[in-house]
C-alpha positions as a Markdown table, in Angstrom:
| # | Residue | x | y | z |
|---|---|---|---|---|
| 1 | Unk | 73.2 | 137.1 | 152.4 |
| 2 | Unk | 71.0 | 139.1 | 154.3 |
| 3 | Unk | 70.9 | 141.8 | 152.2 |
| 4 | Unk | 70.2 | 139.5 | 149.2 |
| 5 | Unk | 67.3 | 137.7 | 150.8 |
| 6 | Unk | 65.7 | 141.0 | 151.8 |
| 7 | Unk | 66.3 | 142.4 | 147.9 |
| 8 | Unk | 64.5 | 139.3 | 146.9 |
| 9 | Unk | 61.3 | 139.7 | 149.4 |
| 10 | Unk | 61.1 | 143.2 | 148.5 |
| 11 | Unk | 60.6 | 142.2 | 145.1 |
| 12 | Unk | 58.1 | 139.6 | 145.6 |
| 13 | Unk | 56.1 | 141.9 | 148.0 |
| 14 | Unk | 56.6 | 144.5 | 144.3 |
| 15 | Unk | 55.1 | 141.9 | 142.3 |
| 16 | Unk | 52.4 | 140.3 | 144.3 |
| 17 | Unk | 51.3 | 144.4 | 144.6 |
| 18 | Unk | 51.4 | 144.4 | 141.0 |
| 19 | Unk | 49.6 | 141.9 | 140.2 |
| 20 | Unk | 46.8 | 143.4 | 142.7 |
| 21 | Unk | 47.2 | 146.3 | 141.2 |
| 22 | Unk | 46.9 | 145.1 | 137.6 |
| 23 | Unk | 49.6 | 147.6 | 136.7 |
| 24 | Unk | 51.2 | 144.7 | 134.3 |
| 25 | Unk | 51.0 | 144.9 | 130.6 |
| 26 | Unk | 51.3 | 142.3 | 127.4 |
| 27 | Unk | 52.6 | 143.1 | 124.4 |
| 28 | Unk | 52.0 | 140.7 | 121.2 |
| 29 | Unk | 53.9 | 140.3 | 118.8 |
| 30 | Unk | 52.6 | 138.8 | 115.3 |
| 31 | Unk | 53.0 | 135.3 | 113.9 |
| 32 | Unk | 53.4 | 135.2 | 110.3 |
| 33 | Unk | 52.3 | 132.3 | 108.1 |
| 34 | Unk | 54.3 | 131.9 | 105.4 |
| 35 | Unk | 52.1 | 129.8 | 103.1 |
| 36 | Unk | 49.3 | 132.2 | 102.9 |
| 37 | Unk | 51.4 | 135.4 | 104.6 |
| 38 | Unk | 48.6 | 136.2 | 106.9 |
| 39 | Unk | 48.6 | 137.1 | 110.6 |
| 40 | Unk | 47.7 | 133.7 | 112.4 |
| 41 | Unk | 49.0 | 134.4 | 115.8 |
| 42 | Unk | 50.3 | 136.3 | 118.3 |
| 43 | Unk | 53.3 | 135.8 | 120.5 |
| 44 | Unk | 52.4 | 136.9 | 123.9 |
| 45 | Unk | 55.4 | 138.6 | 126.2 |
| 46 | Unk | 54.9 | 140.8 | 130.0 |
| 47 | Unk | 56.4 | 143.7 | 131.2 |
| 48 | Unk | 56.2 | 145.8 | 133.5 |
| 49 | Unk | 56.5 | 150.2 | 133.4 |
| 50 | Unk | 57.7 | 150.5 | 137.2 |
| 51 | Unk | 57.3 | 153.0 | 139.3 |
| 52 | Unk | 60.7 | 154.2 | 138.0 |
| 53 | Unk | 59.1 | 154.7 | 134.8 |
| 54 | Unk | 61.7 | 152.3 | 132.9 |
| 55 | Unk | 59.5 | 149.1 | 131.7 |
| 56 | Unk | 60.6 | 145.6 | 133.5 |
| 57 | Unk | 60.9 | 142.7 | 130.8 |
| 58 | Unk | 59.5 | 139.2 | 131.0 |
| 59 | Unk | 62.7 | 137.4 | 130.9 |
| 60 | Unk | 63.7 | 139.6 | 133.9 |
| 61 | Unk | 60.3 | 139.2 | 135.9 |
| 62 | Unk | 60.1 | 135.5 | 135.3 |
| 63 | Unk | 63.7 | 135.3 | 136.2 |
| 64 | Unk | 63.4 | 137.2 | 139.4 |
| 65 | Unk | 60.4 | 135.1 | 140.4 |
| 66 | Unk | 62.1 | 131.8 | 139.5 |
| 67 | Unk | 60.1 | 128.9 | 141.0 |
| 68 | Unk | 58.1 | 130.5 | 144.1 |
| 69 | Unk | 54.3 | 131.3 | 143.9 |
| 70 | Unk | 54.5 | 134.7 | 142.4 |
| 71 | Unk | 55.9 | 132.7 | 139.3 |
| 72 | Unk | 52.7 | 130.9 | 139.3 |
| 73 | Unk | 50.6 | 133.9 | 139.9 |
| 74 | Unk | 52.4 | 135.7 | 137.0 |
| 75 | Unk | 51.7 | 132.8 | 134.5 |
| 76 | Unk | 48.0 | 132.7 | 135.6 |
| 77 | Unk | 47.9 | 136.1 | 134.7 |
| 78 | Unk | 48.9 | 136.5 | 131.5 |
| 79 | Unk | 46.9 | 133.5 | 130.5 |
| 80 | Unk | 44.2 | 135.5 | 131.6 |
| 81 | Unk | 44.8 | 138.6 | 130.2 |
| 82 | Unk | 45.2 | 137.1 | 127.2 |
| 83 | Unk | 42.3 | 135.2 | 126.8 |
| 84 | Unk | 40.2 | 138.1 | 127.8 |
| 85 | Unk | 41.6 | 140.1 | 125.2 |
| 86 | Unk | 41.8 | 137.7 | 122.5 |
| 87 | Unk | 38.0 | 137.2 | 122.9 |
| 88 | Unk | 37.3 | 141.0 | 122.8 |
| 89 | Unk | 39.3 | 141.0 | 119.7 |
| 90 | Unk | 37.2 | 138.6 | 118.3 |
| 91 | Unk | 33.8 | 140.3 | 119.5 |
| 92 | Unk | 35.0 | 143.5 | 117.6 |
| 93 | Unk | 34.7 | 140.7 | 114.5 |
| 94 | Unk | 38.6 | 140.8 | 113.5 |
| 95 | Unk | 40.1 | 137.7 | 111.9 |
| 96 | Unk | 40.7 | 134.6 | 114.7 |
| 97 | Unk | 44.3 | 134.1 | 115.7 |
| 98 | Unk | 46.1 | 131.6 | 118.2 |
| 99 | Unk | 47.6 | 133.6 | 121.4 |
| 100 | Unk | 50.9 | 131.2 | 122.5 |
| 101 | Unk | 51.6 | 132.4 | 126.0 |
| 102 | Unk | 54.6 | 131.6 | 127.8 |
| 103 | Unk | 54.3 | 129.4 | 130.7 |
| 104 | Unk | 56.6 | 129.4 | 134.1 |
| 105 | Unk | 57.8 | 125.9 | 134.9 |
| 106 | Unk | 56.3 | 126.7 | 138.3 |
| 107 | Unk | 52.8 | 126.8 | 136.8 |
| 108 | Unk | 53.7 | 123.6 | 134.6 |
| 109 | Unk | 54.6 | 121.9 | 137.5 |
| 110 | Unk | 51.2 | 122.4 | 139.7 |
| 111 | Unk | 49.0 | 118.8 | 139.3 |
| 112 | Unk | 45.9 | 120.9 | 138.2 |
| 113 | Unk | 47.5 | 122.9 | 135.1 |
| 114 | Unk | 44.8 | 121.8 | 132.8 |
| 115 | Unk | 41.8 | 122.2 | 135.3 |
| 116 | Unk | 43.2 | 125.7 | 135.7 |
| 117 | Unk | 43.6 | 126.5 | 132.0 |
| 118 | Unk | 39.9 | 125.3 | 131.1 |
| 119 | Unk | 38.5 | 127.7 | 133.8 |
| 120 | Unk | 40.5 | 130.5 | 132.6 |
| 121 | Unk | 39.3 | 129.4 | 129.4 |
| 122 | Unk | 35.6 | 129.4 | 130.4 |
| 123 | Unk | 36.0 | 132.5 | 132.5 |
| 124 | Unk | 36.8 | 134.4 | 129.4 |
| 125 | Unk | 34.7 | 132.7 | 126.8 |
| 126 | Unk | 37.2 | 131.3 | 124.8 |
| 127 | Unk | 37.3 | 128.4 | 122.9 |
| 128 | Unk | 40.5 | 126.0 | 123.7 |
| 129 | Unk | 41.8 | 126.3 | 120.0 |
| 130 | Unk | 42.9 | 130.1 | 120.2 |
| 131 | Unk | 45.4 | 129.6 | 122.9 |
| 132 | Unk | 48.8 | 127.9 | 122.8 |
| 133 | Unk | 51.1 | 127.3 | 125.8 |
| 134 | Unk | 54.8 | 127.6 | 125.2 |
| 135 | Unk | 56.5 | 125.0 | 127.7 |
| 136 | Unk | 60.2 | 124.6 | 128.2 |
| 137 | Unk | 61.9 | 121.5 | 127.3 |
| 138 | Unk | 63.6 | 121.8 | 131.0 |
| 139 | Unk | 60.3 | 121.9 | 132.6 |
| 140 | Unk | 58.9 | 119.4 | 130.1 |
| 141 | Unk | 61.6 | 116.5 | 131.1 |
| 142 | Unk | 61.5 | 117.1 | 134.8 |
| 143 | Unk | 58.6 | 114.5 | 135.2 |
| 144 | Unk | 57.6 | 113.1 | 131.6 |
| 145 | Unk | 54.7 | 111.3 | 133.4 |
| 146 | Unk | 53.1 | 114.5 | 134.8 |
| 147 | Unk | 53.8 | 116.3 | 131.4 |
| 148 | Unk | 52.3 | 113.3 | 129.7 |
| 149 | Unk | 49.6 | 113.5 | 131.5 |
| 150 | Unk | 49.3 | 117.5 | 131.3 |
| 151 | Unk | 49.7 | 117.6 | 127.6 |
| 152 | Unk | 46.6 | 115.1 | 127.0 |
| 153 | Unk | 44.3 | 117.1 | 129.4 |
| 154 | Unk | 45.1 | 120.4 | 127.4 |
| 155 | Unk | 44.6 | 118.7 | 124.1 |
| 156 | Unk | 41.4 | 117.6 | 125.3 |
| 157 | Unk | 40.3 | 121.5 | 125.9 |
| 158 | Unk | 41.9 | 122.1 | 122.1 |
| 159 | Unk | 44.9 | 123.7 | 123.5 |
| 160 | Unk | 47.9 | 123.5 | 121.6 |
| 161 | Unk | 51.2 | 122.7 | 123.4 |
| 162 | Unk | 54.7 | 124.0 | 122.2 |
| 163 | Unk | 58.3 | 122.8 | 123.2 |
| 164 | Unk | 60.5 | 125.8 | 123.4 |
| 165 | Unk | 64.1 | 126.1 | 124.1 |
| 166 | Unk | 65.2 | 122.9 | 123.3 |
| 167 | Unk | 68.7 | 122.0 | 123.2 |
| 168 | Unk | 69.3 | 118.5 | 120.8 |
| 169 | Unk | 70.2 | 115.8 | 122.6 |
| 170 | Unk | 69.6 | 111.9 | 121.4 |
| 171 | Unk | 67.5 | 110.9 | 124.9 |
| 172 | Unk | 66.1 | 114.3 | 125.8 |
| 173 | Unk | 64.3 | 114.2 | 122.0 |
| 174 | Unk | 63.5 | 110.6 | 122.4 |
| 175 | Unk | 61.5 | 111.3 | 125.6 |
| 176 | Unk | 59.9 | 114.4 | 123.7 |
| 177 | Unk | 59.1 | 112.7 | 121.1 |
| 178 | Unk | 56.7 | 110.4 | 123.3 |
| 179 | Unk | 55.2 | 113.4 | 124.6 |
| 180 | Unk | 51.4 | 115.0 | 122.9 |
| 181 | Unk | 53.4 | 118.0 | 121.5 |
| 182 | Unk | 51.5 | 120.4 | 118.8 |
| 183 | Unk | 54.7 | 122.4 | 117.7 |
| 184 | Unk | 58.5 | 123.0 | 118.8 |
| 185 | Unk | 59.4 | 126.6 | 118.6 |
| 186 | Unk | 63.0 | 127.7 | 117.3 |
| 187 | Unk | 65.0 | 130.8 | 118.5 |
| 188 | Unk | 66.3 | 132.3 | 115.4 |
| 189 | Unk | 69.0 | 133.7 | 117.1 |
| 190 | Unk | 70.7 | 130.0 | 116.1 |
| 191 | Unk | 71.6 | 131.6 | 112.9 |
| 192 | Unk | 73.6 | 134.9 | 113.3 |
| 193 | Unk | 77.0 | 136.4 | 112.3 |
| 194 | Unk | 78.8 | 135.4 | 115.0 |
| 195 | Unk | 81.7 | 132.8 | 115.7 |
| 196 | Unk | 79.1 | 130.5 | 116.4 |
| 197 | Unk | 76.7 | 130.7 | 113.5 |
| 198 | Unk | 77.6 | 127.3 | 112.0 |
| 199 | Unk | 76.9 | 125.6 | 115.3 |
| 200 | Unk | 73.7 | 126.8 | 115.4 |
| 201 | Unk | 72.9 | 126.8 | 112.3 |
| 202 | Unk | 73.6 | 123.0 | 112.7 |
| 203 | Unk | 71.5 | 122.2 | 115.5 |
| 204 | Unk | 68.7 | 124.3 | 113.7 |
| 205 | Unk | 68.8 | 121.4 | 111.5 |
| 206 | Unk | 69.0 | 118.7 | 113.6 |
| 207 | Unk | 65.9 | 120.2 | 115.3 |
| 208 | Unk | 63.7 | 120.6 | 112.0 |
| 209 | Unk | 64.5 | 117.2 | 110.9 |
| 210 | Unk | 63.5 | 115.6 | 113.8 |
| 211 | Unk | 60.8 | 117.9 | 114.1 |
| 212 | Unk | 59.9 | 116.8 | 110.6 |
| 213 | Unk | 60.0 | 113.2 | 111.7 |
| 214 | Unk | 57.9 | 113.3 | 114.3 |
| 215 | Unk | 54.7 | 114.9 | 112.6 |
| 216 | Unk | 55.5 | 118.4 | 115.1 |
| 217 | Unk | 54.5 | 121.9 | 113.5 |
| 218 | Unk | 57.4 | 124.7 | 113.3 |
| 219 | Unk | 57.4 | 128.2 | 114.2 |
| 220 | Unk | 60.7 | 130.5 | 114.3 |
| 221 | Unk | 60.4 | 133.3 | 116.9 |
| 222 | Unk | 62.8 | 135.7 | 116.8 |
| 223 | Unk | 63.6 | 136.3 | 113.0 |
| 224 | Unk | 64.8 | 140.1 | 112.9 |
| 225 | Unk | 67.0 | 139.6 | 109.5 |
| 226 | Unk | 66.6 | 138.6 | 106.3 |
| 227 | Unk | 69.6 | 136.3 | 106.5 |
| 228 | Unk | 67.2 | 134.4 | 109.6 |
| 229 | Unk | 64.0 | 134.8 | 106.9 |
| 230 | Unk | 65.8 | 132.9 | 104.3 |
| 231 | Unk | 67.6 | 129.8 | 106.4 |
| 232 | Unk | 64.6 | 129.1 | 108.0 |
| 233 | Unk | 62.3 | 129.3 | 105.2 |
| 234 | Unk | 64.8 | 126.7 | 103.1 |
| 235 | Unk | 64.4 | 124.4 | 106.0 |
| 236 | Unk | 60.7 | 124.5 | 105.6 |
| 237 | Unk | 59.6 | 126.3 | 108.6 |
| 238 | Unk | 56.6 | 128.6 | 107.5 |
| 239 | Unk | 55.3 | 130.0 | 111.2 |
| 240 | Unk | 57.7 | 132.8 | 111.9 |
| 241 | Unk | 57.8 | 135.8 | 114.3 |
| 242 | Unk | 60.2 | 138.7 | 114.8 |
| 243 | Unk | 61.4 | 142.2 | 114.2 |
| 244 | Unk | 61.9 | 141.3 | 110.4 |
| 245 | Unk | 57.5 | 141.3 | 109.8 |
| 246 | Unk | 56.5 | 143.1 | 113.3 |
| 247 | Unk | 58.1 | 144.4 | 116.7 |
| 248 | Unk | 56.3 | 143.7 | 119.6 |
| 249 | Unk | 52.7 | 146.2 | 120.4 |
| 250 | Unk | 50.6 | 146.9 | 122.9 |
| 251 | Unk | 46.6 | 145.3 | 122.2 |
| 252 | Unk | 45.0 | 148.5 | 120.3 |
| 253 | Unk | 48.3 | 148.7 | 118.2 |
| 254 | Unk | 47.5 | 144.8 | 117.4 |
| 255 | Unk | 43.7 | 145.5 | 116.9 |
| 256 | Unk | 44.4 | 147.9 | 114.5 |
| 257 | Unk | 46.9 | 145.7 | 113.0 |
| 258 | Unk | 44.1 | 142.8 | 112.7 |
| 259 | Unk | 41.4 | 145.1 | 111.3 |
| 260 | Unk | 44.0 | 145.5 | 108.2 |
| 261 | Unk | 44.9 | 142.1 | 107.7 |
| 262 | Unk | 47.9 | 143.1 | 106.7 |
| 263 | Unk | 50.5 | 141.0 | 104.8 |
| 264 | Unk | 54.1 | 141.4 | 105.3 |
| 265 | Unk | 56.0 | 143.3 | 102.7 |
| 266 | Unk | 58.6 | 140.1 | 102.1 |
| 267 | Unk | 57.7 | 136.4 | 101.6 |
């Protein structure tokens, strides 16, 4: 026990140097839209090259920072990397595009998300409409009246909100559904070859149809096969991102990338 609680301050102590340091990176990964098949966003994910030279993912830093400060500190971070840099792409004059950052429950939770938000906002002279914050349905149900509450403030900067990770279940939707939500975001690893393709396939449909019924937008992250393309584009979802248009790169890959306005090959 001692040994694992020792592990786990080490790692903080890494991290809180890290982010001193500013020795974290984001990569962005393109958002397709399929009704025009333009670039309109960017999927934002951190990592970290260690000293050990092998590069730390998000799910793994997120994961190891769970709920304590540094999770906060993280999330604050990449919002603010990510403005910054989505304003100096537009000060270079390339095309506009949303940024959707993923946000820790532990930021989500703090009473001032919104307040913190606008100033990040304002710090890096970004208008509210460029940015999206991709919330967990786990983090969204914990307390419905502070997310309630949290969503309206961020609308009111222009923010968009997106529900991600959302398992289908009749009173979990219905308190969604109450909620100031822009978009729900699907995994499209529900459809894939395995044993378990027709279940998700299923609740991929159950989750555009009520998305559908609710007025909320759609975007697919994860689409890395045709076979993903094509299901999701049957169901009508036309904001899609994945290793099927574009694999994750670093900002000058993605500048370049901009200054092309590039169309996918396949739509």
């Amino acid at each position: 026990m001692n040994a694992s609680l020792n592990a786990s301050m080490t790692l903080n102590e890494s991290l809180e140097q890290a982010i001193r340091d500013n020795t974290f990176r984001l990569r962005y990964q393109p958002q397709v839209d399929l009704t025009s098949g333009w670039i309109e966003g960017a999927v934002v994910s951190l990592y970290w090259p260690d000293p050990d030279g092998k590069p730390v993912a998000q799910s793994a830093l997120l994961s190891a920072a769970h709920d304590s400060e540094i999770a906060v500190e993280l999330g604050e971070w990449m919002l603010r990397r990510a403005c910054q840099q989505n304003y100096e792409w537009q000060q270079a004059g390339l095309p506009p595009i949303r940024v959707a950052v993923p946000i820790p429950a532990a930021l989500f939770r703090v009473q001032d998300i919104a307040q913190r938000v606008g100033a990040i906002l304002q710090q890096a002279h970004l208008h509210g409409r460029y940015l999206e914050l991709d919330i967990a349905e786990t983090a969204l149900l914990e307390d419905l009246t502070h997310a309630d509450a949290a969503l309206s403030a961020l609308h009111a900067l222009q923010v968009q909100s997106t529900v991600t990770d959302v398992r289908f279940r009749a009173q979990g939707d219905e308190h969604l559904a109450t909620l100031p939500l822009d978009r729900i975001k699907l995994d499209g690893a529900l459809v894939s070859p395995s044993a378990k393709a027709r279940t998700g396939e299923t609740l991929a449909r159950l989750l555009v149809a009520h998305a559908h019924s609710t007025g909320l937008k759609i975007a697919v992250y994860g689409v890395n096969s045709f076979e993903q393309f094509e299901f999701f584009r049957h169901l009508e979802c036309f904001e899609m991102a994945g290793n099927f248009y574009y694999r994750p790169i670093d900002s000058a890959m993605m500048s370049q990338l901009l200054n092309r306005e590039s169309k996918p090959s396949l739509l």
